[in-house]
C-alpha beads as a LAMMPS data file, in Angstrom:
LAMMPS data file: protein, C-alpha beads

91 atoms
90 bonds

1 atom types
1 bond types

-500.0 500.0 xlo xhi
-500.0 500.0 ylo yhi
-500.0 500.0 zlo zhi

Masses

1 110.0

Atoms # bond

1 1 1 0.000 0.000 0.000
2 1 1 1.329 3.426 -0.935
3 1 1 1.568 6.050 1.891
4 1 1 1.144 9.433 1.271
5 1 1 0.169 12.002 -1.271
6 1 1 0.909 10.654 -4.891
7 1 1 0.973 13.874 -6.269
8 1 1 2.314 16.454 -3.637
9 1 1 6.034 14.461 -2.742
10 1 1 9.536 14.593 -4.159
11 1 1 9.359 12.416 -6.919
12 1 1 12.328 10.134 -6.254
13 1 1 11.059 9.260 -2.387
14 1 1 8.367 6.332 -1.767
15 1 1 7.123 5.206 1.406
16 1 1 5.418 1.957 0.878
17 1 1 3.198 -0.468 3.663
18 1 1 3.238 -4.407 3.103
19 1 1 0.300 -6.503 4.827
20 1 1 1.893 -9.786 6.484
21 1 1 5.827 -8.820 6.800
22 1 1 7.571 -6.807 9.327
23 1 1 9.585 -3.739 7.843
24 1 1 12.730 -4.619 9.982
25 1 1 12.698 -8.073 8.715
26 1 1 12.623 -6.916 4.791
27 1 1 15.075 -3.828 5.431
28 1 1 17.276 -6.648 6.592
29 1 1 16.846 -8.800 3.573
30 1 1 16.967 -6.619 1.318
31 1 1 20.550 -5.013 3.288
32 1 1 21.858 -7.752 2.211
33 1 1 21.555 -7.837 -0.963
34 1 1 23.019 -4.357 -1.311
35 1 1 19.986 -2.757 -0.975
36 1 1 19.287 0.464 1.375
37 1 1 15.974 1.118 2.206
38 1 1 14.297 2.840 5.507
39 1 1 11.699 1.491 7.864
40 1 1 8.920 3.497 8.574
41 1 1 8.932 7.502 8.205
42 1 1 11.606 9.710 7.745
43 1 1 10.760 10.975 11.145
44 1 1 10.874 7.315 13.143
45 1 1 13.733 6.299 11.341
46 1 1 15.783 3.917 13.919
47 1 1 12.474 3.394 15.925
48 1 1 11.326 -0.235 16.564
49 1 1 7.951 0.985 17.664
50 1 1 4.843 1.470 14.749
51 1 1 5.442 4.954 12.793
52 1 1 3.221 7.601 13.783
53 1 1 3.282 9.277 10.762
54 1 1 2.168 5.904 9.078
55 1 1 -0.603 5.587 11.745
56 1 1 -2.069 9.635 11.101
57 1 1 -2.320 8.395 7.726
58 1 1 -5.318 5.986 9.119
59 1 1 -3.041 3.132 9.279
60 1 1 -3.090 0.314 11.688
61 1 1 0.012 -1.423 13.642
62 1 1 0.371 -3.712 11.064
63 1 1 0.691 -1.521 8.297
64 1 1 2.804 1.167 9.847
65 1 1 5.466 -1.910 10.860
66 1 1 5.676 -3.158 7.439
67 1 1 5.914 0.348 6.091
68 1 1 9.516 0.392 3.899
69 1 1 11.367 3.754 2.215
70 1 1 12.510 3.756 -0.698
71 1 1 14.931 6.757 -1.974
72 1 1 15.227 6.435 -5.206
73 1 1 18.641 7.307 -7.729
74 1 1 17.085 8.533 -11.224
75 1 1 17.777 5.020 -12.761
76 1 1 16.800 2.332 -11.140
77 1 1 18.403 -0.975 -12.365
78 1 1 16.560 -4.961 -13.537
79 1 1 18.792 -6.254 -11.047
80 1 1 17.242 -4.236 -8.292
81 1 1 14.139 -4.442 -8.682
82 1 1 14.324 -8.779 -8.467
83 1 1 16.066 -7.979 -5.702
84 1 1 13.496 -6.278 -4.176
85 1 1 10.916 -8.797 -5.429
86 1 1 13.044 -11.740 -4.325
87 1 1 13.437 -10.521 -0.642
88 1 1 9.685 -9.470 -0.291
89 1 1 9.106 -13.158 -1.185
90 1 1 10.785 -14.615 1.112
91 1 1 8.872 -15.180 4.383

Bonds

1 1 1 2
2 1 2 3
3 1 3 4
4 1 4 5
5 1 5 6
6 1 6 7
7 1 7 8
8 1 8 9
9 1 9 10
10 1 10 11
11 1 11 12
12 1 12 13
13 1 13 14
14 1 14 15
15 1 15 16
16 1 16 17
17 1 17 18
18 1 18 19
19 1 19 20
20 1 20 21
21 1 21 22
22 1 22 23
23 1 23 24
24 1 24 25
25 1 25 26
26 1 26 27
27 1 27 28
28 1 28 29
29 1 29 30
30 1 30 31
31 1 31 32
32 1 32 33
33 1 33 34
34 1 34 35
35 1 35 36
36 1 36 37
37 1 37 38
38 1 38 39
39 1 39 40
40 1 40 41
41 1 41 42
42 1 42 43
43 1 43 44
44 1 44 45
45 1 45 46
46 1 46 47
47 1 47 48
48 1 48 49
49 1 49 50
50 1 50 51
51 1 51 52
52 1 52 53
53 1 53 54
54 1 54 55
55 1 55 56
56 1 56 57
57 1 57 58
58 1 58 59
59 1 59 60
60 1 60 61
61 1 61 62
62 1 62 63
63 1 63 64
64 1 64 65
65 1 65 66
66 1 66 67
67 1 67 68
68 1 68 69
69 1 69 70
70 1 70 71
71 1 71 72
72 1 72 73
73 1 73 74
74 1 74 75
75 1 75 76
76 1 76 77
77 1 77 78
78 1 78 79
79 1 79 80
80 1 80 81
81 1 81 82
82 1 82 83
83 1 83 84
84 1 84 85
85 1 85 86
86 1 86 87
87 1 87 88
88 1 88 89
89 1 89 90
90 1 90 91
């Protein structure tokens, strides 16, 4: 689930909630594959408890601990993007 405006953001910065997986556990995953992501909101980065940014958005627990960051470079490559899909897969 996308958090946020769609329209009003910096273009290159996603914050994105996934139902059934814990944030921490795919930041880690995907860390080691070379990928650097955020959990939660800019503003409860390094917190272990539920973003409340992600839960003024209407969000529950569940969806504010499986929200992920994603800053963005202007080109994104295949390889990280299976990656990403790889390590979301994984349970």
């Amino acid at each position: 689930m996308f958090n946020g405006n769609k329209v009003n953001r910096l273009p290159n910065v996603s914050n994105i909630s996934f139902r059934h997986i814990e944030g921490e556990g795919l930041l880690i995953n995907l860390d080691l594959q070379g990928v650097a992501v955020s959990t939660g909101s800019a503003c409860s980065s390094g917190s272990l408890e539920p973003s409340p940014v992600i839960r003024a958005l209407g969000h529950n627990d569940e969806l504010a601990r499986g929200a992920i960051r994603f800053s963005l470079v202007k080109i994104i490559n295949a390889l990280t993007l299976i990656i990403l899909w790889k390590c979301y897969q994984k349970p």
